[in-house]
LORO-527691 format. One record per residue: x negated, y negated, z negated of N, C-alpha, C in turn; residue in one letter. Coordinates in pm, whole numbers, m for minus. Atoms other than C-alpha are relative to their C-alpha. Layout:
residues N
SITE     nc1     nc2     nc3    cac1    cac2    cac3     cc1     cc2     cc3  setor
SITE       X       Y       Z       X       Y       Z       X       Y       Z      a
...
This chain:
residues 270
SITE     nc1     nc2     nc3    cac1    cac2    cac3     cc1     cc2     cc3  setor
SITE     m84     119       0       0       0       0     m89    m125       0      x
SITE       9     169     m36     m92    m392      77     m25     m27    m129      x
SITE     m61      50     148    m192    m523    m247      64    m165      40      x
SITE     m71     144     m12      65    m847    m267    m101    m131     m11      x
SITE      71      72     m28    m214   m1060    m295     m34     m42     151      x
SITE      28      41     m86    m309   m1009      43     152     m39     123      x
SITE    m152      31     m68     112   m1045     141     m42    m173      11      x
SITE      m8     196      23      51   m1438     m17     m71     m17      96      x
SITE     115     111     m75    m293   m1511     158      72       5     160      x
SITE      30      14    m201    m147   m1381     531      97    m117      m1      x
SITE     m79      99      m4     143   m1602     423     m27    m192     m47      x
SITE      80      94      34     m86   m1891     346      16     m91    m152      x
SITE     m99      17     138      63   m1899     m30    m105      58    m129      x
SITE     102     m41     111    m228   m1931    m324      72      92    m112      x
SITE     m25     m76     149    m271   m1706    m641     m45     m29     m95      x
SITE      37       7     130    m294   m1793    m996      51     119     m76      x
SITE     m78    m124      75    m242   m1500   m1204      10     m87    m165      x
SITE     m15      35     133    m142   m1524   m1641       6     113     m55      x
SITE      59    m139      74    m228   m1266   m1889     m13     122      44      x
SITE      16    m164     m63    m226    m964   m1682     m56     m24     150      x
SITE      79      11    m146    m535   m1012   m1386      18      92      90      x
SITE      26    m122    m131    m558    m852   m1033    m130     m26      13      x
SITE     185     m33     m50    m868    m692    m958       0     m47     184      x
SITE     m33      66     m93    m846    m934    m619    m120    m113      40      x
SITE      51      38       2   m1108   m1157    m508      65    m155      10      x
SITE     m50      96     m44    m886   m1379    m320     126     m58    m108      x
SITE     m30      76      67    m713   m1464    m640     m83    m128     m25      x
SITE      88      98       0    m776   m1826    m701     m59     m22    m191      x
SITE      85      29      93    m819   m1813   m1063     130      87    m115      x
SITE     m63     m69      76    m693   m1601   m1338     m11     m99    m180      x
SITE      11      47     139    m566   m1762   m1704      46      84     m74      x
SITE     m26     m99      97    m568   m1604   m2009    m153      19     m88      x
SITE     112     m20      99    m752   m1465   m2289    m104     183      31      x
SITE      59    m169     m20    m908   m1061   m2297      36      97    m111      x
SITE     m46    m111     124    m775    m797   m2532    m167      46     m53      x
SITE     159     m73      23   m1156    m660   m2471     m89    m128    m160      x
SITE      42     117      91   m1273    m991   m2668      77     m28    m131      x
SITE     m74       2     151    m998    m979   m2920     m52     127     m53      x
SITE      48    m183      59   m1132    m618   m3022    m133     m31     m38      x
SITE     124      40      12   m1466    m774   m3048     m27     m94    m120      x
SITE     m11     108      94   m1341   m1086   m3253     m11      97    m150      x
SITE     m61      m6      56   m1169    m855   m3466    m157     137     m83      x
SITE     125     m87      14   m1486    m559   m3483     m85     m69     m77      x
SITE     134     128      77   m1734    m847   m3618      86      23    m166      x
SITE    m108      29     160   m1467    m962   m3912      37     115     m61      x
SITE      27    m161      80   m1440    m577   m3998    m125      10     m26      x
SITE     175     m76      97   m1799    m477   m4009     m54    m128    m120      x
SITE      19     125      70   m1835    m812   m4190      33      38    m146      x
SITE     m97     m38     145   m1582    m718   m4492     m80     138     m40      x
SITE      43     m71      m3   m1726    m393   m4479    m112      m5     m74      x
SITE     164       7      59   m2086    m475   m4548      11     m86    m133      x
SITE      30      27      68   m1995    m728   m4814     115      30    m149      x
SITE    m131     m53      65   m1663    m543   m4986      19     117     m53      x
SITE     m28    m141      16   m1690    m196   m4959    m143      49     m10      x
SITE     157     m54      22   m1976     m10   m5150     m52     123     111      x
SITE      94      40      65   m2240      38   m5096     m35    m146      58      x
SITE      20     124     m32   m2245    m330   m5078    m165     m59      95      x
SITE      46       0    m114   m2449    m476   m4759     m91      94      72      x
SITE      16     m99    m104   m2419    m173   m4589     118      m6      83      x
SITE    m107     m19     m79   m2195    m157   m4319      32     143      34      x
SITE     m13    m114      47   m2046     161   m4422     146      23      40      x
SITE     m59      m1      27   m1716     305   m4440     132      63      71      x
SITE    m128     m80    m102   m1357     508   m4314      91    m127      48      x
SITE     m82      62     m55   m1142     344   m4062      81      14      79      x
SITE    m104     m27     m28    m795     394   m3947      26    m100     143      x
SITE      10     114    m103    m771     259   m3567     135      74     116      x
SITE    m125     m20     m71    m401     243   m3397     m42     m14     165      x
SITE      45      33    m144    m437     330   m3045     139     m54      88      x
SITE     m92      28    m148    m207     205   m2724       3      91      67      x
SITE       3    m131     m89     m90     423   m2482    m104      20     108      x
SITE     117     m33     m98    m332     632   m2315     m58     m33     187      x
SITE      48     m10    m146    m516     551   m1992     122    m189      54      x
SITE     m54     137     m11    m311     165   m2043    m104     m92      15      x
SITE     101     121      m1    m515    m130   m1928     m31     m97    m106      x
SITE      m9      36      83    m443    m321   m2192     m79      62     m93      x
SITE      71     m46     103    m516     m79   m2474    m159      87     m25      x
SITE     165     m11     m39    m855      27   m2303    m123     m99     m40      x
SITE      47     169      16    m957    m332   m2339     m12      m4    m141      x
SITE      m8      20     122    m864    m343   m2663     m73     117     m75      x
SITE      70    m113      40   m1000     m27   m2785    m173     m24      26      x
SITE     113      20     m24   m1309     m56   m2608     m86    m155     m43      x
SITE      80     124     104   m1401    m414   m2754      12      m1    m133      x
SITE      m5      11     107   m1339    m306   m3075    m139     100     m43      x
SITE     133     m94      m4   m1588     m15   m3019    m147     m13      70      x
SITE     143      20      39   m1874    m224   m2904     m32     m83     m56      x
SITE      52      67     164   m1902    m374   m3239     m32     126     m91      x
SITE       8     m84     127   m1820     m91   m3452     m98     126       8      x
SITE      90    m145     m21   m2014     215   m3285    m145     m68       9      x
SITE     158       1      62   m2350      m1   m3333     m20      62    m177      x
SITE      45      m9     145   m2312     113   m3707      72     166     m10      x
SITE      17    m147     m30   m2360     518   m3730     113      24    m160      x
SITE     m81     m14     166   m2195     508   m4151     126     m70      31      x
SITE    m138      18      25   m1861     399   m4041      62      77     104      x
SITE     m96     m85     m73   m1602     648   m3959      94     m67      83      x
SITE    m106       2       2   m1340     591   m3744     111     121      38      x
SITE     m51     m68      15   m1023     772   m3756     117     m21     103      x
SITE     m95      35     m64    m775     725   m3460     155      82      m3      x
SITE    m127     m39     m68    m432     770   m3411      69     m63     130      x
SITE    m118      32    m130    m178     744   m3085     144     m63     m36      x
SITE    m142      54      58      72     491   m3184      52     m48     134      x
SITE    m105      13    m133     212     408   m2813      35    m144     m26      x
SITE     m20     153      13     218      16   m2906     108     m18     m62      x
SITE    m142      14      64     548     124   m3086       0       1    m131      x
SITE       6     m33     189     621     101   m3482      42     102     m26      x
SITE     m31    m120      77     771     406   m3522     m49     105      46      x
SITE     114     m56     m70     553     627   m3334    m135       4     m82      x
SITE     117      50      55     264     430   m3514       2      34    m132      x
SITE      m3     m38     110     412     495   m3849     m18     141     m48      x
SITE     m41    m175      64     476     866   m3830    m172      40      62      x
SITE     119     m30     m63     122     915   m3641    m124     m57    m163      x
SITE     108      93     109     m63     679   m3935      35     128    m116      x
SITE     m69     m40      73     188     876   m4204    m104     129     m28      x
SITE      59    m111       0      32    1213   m4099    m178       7      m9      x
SITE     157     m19       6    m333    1136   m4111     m60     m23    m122      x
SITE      37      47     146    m312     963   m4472      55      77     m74      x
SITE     m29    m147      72    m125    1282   m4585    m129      58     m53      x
SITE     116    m120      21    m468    1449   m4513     m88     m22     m67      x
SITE     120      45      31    m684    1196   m4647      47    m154       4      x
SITE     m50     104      15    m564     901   m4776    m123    m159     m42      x
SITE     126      83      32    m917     712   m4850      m6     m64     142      x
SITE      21     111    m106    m958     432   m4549     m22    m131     m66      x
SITE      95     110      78   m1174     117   m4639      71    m126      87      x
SITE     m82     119    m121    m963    m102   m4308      55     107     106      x
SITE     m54     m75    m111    m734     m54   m4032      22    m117      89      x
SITE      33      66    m177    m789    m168   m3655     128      52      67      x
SITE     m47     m30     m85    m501    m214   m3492      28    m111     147      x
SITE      20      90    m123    m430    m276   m3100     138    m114      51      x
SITE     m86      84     m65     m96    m440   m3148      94     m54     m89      x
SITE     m63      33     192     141    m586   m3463     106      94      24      x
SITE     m91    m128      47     426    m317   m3391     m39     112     m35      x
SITE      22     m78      67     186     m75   m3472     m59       8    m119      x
SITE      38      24     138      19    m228   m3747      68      m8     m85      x
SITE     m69      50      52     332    m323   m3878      86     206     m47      x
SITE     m10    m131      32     388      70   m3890     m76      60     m68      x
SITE      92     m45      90      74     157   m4020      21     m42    m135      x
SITE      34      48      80     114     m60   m4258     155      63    m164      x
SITE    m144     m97      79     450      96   m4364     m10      98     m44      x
SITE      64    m128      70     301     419   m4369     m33       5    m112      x
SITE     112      20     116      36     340   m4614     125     m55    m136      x
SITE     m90      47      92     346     187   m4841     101     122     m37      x
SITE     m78    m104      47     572     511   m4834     m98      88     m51      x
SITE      61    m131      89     279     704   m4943     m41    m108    m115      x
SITE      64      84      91     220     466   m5227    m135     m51     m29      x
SITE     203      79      m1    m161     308   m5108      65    m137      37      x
SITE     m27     100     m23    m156     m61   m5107     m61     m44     114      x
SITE      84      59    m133    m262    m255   m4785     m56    m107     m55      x
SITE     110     108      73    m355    m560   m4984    m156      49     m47      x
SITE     122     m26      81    m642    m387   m5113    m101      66     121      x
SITE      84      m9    m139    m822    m306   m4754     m13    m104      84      x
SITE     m21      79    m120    m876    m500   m4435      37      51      78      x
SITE     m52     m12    m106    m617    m487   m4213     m12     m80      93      x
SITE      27     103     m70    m684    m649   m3867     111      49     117      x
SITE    m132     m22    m111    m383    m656   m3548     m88    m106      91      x
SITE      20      93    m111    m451    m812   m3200     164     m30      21      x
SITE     m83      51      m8    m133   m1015   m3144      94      m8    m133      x
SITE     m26      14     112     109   m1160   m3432     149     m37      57      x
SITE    m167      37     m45     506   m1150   m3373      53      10    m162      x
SITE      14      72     156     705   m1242   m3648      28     136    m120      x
SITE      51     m81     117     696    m951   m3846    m175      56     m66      x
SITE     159     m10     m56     289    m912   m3791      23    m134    m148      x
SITE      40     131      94     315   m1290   m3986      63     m14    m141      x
SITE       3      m8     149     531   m1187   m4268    m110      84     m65      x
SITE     120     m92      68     279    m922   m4367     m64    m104     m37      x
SITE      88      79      48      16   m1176   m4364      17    m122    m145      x
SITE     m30     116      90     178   m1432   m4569      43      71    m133      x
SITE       5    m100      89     227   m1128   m4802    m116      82     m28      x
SITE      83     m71      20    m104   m1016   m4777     m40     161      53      x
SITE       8    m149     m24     m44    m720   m4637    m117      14     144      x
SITE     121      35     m85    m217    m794   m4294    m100     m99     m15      x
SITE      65     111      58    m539    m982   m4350     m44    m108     147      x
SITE      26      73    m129    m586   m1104   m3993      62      65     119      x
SITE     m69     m38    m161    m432   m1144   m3626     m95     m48      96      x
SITE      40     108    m154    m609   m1236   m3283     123     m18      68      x
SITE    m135     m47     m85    m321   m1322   m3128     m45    m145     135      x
SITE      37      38    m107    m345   m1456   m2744     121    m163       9      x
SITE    m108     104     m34    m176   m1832   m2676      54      16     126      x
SITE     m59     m40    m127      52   m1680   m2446      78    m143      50      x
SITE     m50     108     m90     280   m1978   m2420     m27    m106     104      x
SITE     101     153     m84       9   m2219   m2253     m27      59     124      x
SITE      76     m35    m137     m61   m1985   m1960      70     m55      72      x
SITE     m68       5    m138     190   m2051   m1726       7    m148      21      x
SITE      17     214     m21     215   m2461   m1773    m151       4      16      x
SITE     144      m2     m62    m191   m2432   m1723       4      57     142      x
SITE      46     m52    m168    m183   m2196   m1403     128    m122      76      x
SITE     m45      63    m105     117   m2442   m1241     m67    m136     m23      x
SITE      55     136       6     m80   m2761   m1381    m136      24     125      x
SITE      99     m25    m135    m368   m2651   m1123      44      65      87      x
SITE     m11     m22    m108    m174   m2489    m908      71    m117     113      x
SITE      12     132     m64      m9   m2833    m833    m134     m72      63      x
SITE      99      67     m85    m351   m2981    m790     m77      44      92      x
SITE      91     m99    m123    m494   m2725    m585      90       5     124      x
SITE     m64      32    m140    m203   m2770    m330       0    m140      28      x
SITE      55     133     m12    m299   m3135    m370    m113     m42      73      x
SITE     176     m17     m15    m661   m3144    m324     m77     111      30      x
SITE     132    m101    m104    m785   m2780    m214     m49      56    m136      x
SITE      70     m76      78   m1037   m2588    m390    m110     m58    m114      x
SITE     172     111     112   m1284   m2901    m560     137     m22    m113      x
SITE     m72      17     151    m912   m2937    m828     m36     101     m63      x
SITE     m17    m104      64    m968   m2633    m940    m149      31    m102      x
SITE      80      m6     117   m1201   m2614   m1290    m124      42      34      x
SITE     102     m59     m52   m1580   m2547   m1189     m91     132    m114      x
SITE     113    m146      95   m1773   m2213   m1307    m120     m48     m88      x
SITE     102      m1      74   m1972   m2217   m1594       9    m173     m74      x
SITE     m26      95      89   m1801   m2545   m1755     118      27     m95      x
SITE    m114     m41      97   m1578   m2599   m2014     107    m110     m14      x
SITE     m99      51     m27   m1202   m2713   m2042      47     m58    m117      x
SITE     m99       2     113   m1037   m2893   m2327     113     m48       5      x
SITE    m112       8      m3    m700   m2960   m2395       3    m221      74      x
SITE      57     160     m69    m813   m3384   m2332     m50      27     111      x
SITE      11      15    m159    m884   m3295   m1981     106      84     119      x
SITE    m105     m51     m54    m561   m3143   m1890     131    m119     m26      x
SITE     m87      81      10    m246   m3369   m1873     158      37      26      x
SITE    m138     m81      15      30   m3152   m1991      80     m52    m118      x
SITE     m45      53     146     294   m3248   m2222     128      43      36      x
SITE    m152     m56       6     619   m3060   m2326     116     m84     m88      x
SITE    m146      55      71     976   m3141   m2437     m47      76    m147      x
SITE     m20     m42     127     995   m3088   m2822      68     100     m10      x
SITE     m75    m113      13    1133   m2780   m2898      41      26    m187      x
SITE     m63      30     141    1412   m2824   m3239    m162     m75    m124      x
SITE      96      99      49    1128   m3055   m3321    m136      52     m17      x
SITE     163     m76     m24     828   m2867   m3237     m64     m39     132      x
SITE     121      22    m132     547   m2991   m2958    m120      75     m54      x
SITE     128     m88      m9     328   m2702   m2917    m141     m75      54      x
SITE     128     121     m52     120   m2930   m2708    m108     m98    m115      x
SITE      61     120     113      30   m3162   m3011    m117     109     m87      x
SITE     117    m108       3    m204   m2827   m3125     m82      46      88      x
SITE      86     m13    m122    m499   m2882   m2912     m87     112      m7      x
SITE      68    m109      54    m684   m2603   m3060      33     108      25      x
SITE     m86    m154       5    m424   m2331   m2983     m60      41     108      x
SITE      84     m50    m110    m568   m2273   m2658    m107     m73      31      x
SITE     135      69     m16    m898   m2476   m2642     m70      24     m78      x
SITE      81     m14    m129   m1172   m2509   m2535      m3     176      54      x
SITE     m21    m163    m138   m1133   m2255   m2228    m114     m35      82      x
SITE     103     m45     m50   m1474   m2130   m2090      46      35     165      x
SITE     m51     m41    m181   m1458   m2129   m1677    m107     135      35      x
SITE     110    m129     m28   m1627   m1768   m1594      64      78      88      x
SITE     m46     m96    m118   m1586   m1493   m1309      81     118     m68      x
SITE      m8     m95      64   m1423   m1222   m1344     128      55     124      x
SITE     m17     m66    m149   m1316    m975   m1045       6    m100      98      x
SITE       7     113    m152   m1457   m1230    m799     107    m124       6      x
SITE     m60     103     m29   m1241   m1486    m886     m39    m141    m175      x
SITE      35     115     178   m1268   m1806   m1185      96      59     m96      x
SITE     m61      15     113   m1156   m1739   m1527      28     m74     m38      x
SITE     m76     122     110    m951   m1976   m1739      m5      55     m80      x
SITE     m16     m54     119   m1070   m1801   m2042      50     m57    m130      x
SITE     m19      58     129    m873   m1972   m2318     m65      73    m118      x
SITE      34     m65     136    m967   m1962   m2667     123      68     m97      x
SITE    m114     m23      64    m760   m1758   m2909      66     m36    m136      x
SITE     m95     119      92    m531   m1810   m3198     m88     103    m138      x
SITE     m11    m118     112    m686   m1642   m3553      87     m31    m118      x
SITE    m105      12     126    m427   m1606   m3816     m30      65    m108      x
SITE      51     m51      75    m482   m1575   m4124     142     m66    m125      x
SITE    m133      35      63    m262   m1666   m4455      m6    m147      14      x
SITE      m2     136       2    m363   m2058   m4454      13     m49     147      x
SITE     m67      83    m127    m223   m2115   m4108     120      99      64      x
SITE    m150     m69       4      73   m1861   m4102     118     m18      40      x
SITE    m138      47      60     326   m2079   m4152      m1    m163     157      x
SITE      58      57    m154     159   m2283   m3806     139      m2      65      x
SITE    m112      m3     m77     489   m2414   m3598     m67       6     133      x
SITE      42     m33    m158     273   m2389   m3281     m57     115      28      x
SITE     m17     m99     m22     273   m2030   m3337      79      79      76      x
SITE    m142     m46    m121     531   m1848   m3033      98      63    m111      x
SITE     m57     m47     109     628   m1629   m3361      89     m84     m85      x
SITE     m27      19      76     704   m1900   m3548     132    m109      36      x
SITE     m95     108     m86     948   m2137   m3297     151      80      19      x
SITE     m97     m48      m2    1285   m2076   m3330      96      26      84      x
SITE     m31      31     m98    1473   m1978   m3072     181      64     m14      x
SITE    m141     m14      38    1918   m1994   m3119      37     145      22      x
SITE     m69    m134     m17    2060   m1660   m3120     m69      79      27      x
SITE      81    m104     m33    1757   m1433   m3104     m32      13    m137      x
């Protein structure tokens, strides 16, 4: 089959992609963050706690409970695999996987059965908050506390953020999804303007003060007015085309409660 990329170019009709890239050259520029890099963020801030938390104090030691995504998924490859080249430089920490399918109840009964066998785990790595948010359930019907480990999730929906604000999860990477698509049509306007010199140059960097976006308030929220949520975004390659690598969001309990969180914006009847 044609990949649709090359449907646009015969039709003389550019490509910006948003969180999910084509391996495409003739894309003009892909925005977004990397699951691979959130697994990396999140790998550091584990072996971190690790070495200065869990004896034998600065050793990076220790068992770890790591929720997988469904198998042979792009996504949870990414994520998996940047979490494992942090953690497999250090030979004294176990990890212990389960197959949670990105789902909570899947994730719970999969977590459930492994802390049956062996309920000692020092943190838990997971690749997504419905399964952390299972794991984390697990670990509560067998009576182990999660406060008393490091739990880490890539993405934070709003049950992901009560945990935290309860302690239960101690950290999220979670991706500023809302900014992609007002970023890829803010240059895809100027690139049907001006051509290929609008479009952000390789190997500089973007901040929110050199973009000129600005949203309607939402029940009195301007995400926009949080320049930080997605900035500074690194311009880099990546399958032959420019990255818009935004920066991501880390959550923790002292910014939780963040209204320019997607989790945290209210939206009528949902």
């Amino acid at each position: 089959a044609k990949p649709i990329v090359d449907w646009a170019n015969e039709a003389n009709i550019p490509v910006i992609t948003t969180d999910a890239d084509i391996n495409h050259p003739d894309v003009k520029m892909y925005v977004g963050y990397s699951g691979f890099l959130a697994g990396q963020k999140l790998g550091n801030m584990l072996a971190e706690y690790l070495k200065n938390e869990v004896e034998p104090i600065g050793k990076v030691a220790g068992r770890v409970l790591e929720m997988l995504g469904p198998l042979g998924g792009a996504s949870a490859i990414d994520r998996s695999e940047g979490f494992h080249s942090i953690i497999d430089k250090y030979p004294d920490v176990e990890v212990v996987q389960a197959l949670g399918e990105f789902q909570e109840t899947p994730a719970k009964a999969q977590a459930e059965s492994i802390l049956r066998k062996d309920p000692n785990i020092d943190a838990l790595y997971s690749a997504n908050g419905p399964m952390c948010s299972g794991a984390v359930e697990a670990m509560k019907d067998l009576g182990l506390d999660p406060t008393k480990i490091f739990v880490a999730t890539i993405d934070a929906n709003p049950a992901v953020l009560h945990k935290i604000r309860a302690g239960e999860i101690t950290v999220a990477v979670d991706q500023p999804c809302p900014f992609y698509n007002p970023i890829a049509v803010y240059y895809m306007g100027k690139y049907l303007e001006e051509g290929e010199s609008a479009l952000p140059k390789l190997g500089t960097t973007v901040t929110a003060d050199d973009i000129d976006i600005s949203g309607n308030p939402h029940l009195d929220t301007d995400i926009w007015a949080a320049k930080t949520a997605w900035s500074p975004a690194k311009i880099s390659e990546r399958e032959g085309h420019l990255w818009f690598q935004t920066n991501a969001l880390v959550i923790t309990k002292e910014n939780a409660d963040a209204k320019y969180l997607w989790a945290n914006i209210e939206v009528p009847g949902w």
